[in-house]
C-alpha positions in Angstrom: 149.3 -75.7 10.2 151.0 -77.2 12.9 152.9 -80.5 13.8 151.9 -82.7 16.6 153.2 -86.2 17.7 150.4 -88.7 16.8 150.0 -91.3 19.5 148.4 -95.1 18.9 145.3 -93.7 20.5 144.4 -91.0 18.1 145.7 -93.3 15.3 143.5 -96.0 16.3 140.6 -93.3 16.9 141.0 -91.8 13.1 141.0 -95.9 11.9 137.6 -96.7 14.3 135.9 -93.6 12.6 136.7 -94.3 9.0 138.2 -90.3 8.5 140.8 -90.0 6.2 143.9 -88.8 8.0 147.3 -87.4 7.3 150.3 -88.1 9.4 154.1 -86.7 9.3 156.5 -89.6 10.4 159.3 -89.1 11.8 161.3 -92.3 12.0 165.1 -92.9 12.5 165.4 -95.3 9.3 163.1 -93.4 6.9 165.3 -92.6 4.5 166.5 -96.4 4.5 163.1 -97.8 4.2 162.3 -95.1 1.2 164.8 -96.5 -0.7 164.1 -99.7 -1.0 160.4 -99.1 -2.2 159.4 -99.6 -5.8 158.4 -95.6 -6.6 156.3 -95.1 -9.5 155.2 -91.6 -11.7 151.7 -90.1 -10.9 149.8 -90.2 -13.8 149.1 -86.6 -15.0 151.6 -84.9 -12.4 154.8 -84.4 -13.8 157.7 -85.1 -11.9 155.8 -86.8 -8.9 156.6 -90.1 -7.5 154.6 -92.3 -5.3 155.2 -95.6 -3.0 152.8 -97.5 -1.5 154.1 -99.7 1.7 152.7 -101.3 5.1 155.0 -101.2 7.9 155.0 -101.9 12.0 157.4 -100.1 14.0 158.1 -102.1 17.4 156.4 -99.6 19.2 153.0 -99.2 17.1 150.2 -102.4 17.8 149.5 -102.7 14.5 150.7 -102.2 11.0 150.1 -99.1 8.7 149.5 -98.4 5.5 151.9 -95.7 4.2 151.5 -94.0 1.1 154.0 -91.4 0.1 154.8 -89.1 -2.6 157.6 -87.4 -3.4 158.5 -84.8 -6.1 161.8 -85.8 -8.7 
């Protein structure tokens, strides 16, 4: 697999075309805004956490939906 910068074009592309899409972020206050979510257990899968947040970067024209998970 490899990594490429997403763009607001091929995010709004994915969005127009209903396909379910997977992003890495890399933003400079991630770890910051991680922290402050409310995190809660997976049911089923042991030692898995998830957040769900929306967010809007200065740079993006419209807000996302980010859904994360993390393992404990």
């Amino acid at each position: 697999m490899q990594w490429i910068d997403i763009d607001s074009t091929v995010d709004s592309m994915c969005g127009a075309h209903k396909y379910d899409y997977l992003f890495k972020v890399k933003l400079k206050n991630l770890v910051v805004l991680l922290t402050r979510q409310q995190w809660t257990a997976i049911a089923g899968q042991p030692d898995w956490d998830q957040c769900k947040f929306d967010y809007h970067c200065s740079e993006w024209k419209v807000t996302q939906r980010f859904v994360v998970v993390r393992m404990r």
